[in-house]
Chimera marker file (.cmm) of the C-alpha trace (Angstrom):
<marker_set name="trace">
<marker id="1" x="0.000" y="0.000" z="0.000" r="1" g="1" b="0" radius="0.5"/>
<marker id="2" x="1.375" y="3.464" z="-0.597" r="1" g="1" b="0" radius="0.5"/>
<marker id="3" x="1.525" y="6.784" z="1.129" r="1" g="1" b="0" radius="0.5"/>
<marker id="4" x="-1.591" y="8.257" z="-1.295" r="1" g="1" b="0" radius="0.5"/>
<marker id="5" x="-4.106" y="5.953" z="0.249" r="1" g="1" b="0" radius="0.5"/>
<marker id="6" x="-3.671" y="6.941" z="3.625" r="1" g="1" b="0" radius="0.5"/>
<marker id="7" x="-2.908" y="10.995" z="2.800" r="1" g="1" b="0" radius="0.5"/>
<marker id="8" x="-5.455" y="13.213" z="4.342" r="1" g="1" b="0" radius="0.5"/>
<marker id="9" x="-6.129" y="14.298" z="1.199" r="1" g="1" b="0" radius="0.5"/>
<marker id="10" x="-7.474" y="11.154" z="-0.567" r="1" g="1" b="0" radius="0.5"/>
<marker id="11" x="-10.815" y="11.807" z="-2.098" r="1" g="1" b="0" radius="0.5"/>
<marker id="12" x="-10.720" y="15.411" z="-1.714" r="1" g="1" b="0" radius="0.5"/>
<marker id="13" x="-11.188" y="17.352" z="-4.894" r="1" g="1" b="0" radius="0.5"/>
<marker id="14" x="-7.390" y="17.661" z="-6.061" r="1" g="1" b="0" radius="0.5"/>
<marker id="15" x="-8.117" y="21.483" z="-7.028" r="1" g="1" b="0" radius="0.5"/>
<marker id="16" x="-7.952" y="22.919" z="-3.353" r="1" g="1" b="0" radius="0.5"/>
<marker id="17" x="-4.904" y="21.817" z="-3.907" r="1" g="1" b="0" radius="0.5"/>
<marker id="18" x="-3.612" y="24.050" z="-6.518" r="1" g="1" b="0" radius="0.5"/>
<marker id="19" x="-5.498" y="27.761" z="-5.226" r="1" g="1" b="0" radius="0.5"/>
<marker id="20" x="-5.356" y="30.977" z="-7.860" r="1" g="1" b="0" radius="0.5"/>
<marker id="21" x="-2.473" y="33.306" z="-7.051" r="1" g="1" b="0" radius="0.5"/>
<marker id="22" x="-3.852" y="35.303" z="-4.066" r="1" g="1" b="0" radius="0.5"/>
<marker id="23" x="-6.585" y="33.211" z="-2.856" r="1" g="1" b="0" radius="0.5"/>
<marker id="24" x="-5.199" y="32.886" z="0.616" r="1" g="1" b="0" radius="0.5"/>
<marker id="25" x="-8.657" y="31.203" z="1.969" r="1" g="1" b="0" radius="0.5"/>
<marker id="26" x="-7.672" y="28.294" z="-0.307" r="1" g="1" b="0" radius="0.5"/>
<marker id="27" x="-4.070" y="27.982" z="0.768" r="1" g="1" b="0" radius="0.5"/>
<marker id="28" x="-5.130" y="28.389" z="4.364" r="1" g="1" b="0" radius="0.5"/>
<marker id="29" x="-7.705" y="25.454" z="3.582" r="1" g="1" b="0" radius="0.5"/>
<marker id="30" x="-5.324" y="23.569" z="2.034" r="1" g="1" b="0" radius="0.5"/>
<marker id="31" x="-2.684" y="23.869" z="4.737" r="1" g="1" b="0" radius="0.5"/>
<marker id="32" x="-5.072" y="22.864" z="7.298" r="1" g="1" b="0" radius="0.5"/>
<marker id="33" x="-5.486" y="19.953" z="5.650" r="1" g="1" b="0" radius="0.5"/>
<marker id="34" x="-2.012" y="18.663" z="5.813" r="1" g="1" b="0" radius="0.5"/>
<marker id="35" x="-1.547" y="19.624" z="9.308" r="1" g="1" b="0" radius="0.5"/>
<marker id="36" x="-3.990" y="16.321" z="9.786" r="1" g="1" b="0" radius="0.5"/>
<marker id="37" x="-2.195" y="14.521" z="7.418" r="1" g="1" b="0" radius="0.5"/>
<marker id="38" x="-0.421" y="11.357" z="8.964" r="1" g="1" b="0" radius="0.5"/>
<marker id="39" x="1.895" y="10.758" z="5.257" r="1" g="1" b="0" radius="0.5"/>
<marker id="40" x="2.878" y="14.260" z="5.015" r="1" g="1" b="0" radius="0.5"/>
<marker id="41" x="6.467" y="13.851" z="5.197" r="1" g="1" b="0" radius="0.5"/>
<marker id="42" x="5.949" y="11.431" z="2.222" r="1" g="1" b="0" radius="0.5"/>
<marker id="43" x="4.106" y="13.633" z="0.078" r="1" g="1" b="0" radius="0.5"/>
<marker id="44" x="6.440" y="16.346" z="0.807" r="1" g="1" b="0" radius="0.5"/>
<marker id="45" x="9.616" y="14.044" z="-0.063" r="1" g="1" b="0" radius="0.5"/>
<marker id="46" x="7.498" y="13.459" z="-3.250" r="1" g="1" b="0" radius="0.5"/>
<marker id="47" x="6.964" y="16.275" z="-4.657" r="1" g="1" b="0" radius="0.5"/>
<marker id="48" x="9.242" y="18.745" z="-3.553" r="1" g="1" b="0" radius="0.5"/>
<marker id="49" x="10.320" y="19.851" z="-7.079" r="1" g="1" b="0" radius="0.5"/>
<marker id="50" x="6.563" y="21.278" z="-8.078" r="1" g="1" b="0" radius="0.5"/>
<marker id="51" x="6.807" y="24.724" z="-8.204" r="1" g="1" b="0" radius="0.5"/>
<marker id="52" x="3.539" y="25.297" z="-7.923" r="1" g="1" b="0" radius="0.5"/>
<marker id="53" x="0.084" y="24.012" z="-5.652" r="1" g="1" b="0" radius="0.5"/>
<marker id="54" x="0.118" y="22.800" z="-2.055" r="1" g="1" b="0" radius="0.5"/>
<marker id="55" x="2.743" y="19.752" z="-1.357" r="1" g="1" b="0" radius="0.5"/>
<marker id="56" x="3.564" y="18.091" z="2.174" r="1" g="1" b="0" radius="0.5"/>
<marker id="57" x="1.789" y="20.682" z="3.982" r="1" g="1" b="0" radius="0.5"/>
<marker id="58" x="4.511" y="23.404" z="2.139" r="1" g="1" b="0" radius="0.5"/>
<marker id="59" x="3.282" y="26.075" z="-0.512" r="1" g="1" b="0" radius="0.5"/>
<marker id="60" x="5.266" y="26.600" z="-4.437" r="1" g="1" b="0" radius="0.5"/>
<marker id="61" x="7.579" y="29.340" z="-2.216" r="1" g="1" b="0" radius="0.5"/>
<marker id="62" x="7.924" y="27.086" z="0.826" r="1" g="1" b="0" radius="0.5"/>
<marker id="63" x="9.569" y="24.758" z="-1.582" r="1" g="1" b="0" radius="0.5"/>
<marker id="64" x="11.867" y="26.597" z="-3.438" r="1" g="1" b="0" radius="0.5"/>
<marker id="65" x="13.432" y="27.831" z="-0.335" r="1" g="1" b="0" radius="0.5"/>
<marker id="66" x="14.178" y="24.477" z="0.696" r="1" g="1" b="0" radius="0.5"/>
<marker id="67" x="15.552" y="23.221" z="-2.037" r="1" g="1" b="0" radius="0.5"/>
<marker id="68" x="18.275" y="25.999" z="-1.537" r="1" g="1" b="0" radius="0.5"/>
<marker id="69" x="18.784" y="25.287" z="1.882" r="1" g="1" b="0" radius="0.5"/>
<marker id="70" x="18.159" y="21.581" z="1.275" r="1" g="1" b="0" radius="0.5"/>
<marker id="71" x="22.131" y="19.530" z="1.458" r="1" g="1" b="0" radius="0.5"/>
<marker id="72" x="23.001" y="18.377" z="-2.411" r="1" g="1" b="0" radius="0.5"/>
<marker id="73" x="22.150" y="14.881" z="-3.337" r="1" g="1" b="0" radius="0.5"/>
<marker id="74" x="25.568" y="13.158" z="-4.483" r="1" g="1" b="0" radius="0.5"/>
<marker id="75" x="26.912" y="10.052" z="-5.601" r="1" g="1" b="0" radius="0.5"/>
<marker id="76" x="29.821" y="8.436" z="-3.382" r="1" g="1" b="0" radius="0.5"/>
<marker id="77" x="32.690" y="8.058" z="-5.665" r="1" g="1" b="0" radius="0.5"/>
<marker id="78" x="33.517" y="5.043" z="-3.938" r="1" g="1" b="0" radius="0.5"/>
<marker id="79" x="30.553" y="2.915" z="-3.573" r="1" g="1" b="0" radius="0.5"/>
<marker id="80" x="27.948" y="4.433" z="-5.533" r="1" g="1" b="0" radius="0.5"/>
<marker id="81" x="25.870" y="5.255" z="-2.398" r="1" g="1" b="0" radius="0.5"/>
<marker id="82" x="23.512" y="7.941" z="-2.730" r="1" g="1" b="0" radius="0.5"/>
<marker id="83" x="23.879" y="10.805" z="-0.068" r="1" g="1" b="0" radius="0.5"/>
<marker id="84" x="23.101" y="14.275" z="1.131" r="1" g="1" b="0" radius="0.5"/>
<marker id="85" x="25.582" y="17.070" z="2.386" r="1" g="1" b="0" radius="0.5"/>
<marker id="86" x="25.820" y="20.937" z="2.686" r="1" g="1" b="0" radius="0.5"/>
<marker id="87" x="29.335" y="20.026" z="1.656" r="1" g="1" b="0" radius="0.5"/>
<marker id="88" x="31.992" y="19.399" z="-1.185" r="1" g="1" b="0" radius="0.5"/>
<marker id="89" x="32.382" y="16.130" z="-0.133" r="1" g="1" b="0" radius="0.5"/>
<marker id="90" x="33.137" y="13.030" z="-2.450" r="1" g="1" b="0" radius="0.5"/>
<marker id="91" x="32.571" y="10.069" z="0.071" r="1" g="1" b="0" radius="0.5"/>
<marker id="92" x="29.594" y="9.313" z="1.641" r="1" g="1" b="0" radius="0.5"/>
<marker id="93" x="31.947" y="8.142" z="4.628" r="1" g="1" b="0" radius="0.5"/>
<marker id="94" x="35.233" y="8.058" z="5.825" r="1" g="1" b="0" radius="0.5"/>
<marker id="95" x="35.537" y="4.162" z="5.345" r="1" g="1" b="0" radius="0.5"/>
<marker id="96" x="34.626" y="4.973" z="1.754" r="1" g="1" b="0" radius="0.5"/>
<marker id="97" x="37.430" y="7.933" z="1.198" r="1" g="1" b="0" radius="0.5"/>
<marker id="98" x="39.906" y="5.462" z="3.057" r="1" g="1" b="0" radius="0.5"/>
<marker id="99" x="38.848" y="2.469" z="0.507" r="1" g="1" b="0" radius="0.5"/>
<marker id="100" x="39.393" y="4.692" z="-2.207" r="1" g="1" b="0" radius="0.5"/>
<marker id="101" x="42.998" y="6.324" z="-0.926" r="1" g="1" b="0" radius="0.5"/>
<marker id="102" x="44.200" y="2.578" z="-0.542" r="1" g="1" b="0" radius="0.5"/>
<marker id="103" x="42.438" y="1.265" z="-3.869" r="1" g="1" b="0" radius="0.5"/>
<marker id="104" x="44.796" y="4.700" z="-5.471" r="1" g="1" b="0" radius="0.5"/>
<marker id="105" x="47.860" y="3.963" z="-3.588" r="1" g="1" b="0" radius="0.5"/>
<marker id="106" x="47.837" y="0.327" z="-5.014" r="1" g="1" b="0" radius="0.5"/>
<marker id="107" x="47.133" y="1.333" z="-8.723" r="1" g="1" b="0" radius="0.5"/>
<marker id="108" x="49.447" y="3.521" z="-8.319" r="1" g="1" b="0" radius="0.5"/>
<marker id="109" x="51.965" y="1.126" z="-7.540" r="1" g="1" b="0" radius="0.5"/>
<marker id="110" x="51.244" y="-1.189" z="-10.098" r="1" g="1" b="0" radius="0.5"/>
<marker id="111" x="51.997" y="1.345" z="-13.132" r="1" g="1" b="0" radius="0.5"/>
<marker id="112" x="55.234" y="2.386" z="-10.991" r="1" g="1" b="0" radius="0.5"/>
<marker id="113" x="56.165" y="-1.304" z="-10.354" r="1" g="1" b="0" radius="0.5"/>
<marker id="114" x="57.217" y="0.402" z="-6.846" r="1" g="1" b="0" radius="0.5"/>
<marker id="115" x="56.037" y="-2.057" z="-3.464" r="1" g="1" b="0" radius="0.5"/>
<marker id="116" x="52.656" y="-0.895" z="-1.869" r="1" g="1" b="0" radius="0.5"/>
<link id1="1" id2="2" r="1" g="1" b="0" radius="0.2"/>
<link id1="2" id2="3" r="1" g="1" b="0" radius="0.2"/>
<link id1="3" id2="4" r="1" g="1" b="0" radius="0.2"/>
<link id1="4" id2="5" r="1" g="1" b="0" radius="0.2"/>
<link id1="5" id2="6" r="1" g="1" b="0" radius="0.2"/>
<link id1="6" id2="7" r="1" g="1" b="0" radius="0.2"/>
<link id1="7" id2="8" r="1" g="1" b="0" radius="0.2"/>
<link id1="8" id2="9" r="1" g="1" b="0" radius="0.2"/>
<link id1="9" id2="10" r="1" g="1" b="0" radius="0.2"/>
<link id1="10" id2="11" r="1" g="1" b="0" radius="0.2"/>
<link id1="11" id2="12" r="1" g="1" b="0" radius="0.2"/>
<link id1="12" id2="13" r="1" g="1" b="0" radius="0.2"/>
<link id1="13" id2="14" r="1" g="1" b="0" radius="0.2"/>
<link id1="14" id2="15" r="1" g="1" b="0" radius="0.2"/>
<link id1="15" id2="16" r="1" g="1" b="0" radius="0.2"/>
<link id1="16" id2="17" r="1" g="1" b="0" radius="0.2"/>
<link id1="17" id2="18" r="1" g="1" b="0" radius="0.2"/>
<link id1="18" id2="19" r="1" g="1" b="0" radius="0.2"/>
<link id1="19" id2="20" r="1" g="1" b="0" radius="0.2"/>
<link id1="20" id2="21" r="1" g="1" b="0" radius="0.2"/>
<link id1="21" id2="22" r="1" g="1" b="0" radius="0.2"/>
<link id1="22" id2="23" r="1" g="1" b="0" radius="0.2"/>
<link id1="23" id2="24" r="1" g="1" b="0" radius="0.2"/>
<link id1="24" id2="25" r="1" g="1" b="0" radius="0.2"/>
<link id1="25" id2="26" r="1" g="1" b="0" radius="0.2"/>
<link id1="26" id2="27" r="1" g="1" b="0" radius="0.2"/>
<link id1="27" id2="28" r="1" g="1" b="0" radius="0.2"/>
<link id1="28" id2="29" r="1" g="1" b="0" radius="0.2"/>
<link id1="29" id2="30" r="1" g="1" b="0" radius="0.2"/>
<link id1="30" id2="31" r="1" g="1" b="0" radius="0.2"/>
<link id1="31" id2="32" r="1" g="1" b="0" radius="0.2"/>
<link id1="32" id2="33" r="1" g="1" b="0" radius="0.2"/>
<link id1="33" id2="34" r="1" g="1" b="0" radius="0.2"/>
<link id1="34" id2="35" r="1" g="1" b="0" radius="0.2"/>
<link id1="35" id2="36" r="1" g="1" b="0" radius="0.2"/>
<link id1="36" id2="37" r="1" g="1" b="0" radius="0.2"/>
<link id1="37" id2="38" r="1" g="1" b="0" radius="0.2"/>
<link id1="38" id2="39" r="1" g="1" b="0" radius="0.2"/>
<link id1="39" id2="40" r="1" g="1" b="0" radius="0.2"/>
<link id1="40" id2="41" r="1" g="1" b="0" radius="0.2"/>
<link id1="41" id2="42" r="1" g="1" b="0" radius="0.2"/>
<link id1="42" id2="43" r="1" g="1" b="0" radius="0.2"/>
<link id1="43" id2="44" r="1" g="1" b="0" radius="0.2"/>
<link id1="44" id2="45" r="1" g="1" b="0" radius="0.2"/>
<link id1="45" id2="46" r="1" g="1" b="0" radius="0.2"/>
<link id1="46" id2="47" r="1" g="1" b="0" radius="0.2"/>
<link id1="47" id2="48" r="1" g="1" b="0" radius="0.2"/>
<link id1="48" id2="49" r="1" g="1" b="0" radius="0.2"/>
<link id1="49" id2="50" r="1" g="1" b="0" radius="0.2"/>
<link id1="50" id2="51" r="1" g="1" b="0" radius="0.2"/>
<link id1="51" id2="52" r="1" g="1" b="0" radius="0.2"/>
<link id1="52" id2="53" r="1" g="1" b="0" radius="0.2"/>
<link id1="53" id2="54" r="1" g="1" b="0" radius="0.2"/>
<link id1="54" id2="55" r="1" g="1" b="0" radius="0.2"/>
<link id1="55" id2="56" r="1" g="1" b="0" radius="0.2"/>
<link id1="56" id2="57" r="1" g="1" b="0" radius="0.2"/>
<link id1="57" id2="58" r="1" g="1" b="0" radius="0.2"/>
<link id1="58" id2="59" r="1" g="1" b="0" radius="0.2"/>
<link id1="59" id2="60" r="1" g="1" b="0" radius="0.2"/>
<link id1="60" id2="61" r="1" g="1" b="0" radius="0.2"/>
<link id1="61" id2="62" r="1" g="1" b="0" radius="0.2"/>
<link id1="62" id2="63" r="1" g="1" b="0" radius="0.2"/>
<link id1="63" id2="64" r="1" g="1" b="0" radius="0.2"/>
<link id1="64" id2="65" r="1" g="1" b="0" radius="0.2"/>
<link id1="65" id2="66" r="1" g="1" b="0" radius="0.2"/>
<link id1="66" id2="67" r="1" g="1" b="0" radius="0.2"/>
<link id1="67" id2="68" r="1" g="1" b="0" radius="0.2"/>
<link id1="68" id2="69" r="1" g="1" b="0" radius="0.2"/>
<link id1="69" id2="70" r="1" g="1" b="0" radius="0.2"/>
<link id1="70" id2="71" r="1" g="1" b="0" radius="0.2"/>
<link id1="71" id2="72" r="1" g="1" b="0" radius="0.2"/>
<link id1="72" id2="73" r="1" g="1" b="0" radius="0.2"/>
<link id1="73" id2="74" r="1" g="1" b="0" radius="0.2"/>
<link id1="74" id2="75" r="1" g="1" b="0" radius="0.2"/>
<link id1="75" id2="76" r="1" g="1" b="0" radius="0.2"/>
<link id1="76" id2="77" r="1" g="1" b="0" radius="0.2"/>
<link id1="77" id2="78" r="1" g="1" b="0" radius="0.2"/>
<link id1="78" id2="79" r="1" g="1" b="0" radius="0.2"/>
<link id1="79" id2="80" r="1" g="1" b="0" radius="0.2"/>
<link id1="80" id2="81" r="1" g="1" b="0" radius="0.2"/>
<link id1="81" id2="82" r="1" g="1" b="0" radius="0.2"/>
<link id1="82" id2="83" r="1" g="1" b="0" radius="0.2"/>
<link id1="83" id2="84" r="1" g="1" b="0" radius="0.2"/>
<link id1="84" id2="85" r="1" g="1" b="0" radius="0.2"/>
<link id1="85" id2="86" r="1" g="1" b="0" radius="0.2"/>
<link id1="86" id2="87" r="1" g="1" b="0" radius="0.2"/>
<link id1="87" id2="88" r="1" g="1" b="0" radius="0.2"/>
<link id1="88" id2="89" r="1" g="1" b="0" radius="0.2"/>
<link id1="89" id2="90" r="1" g="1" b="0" radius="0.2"/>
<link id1="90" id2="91" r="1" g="1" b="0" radius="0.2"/>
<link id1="91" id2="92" r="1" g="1" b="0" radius="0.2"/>
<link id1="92" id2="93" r="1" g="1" b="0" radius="0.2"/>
<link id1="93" id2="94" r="1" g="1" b="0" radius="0.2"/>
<link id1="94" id2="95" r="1" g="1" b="0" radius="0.2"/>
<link id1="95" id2="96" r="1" g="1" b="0" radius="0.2"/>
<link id1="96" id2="97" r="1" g="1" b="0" radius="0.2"/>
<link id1="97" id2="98" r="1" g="1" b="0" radius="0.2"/>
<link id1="98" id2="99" r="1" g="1" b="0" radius="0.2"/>
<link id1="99" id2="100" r="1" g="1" b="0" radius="0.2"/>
<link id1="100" id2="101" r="1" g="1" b="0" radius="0.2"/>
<link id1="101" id2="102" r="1" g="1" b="0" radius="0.2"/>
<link id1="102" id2="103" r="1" g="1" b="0" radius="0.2"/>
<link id1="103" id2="104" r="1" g="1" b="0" radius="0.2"/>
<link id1="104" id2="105" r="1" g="1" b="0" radius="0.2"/>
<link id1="105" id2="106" r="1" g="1" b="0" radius="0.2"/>
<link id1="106" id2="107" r="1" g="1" b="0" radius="0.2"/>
<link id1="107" id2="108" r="1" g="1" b="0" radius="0.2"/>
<link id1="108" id2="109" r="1" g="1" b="0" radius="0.2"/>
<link id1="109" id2="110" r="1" g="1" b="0" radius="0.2"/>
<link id1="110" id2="111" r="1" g="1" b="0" radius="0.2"/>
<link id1="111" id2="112" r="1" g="1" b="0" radius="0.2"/>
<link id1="112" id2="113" r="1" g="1" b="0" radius="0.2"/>
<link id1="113" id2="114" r="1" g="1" b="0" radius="0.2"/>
<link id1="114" id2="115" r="1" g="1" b="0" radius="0.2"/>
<link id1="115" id2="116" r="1" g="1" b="0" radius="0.2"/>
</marker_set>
C-alpha cells in the first residue's frame, strides 16, 4: 500500500490543492489539511520539485526555499551510495574515502612497479 491511500487528502477534490495566485482562503484550507495529514512527510519528499500548488503541507515558495537550503544529493565516488551534504564532499563516509585512498595507492603502484 502506498503513502496516497492513507494521505489526508485522498478523495478530496485535487483542485484545493492548486489555489489561484492570491486566494489565501484556499491555501489556508489547504494547509489545514495537511496539518492532519499522517503521510505528510511522504508527500512532501514526493513532490518537492513542483513549483507550484500545495505539497507536504509546504506552498510553491515554501519549496523553493528548501531546495536551496536543502544539502546536495551526491553520488559516493567510492561505492555508488547515494547521499546528502551541505558540503563538497566526495565520500559518503570516511571508510569509503579510506577504501578509495588505498584502492589509489595500489594502482598507483602497479603502473610504478614500486612495493605498496
Amino acid at each position: 500500500m502506498t503513502w496516497h491511500v492513507m494521505a489526508a487528502c485522498a478523495g478530496l477534490d485535487p483542485d484545493l490543492f492548486l489555489p489561484e495566485r492570491g486566494d489565501h482562503a484556499s491555501v489556508r484550507l489547504a494547509l489545514a489539511v495537511c496539518e492532519t495529514c499522517p503521510v505528510v512527510d511522504d508527500c512532501l519528499a514526493e513532490n518537492l520539485e513542483q513549483t507550484e500548488g500545495i505539497f507536504g503541507g509546504t506552498t510553491g515558495k515554501d519549496r523553493r526555499l528548501l531546495r536551496r537550503t536543502m544539502p546536495k544529493l551526491r553520488s559516493c565516488l567510492w561505492c555508488g551510495d547515494k547521499f546528502r551534504t551541505l558540503e563538497q564532499v566526495q565520500f559518503c563516509s570516511g571508510a569509503c574515502g579510506q577504501a578509495r585512498r588505498h584502492a589509489k595507492q595500489a594502482e598507483s603502484a602497479v603502473w610504478t612497479g614500486s612495493p605498496s
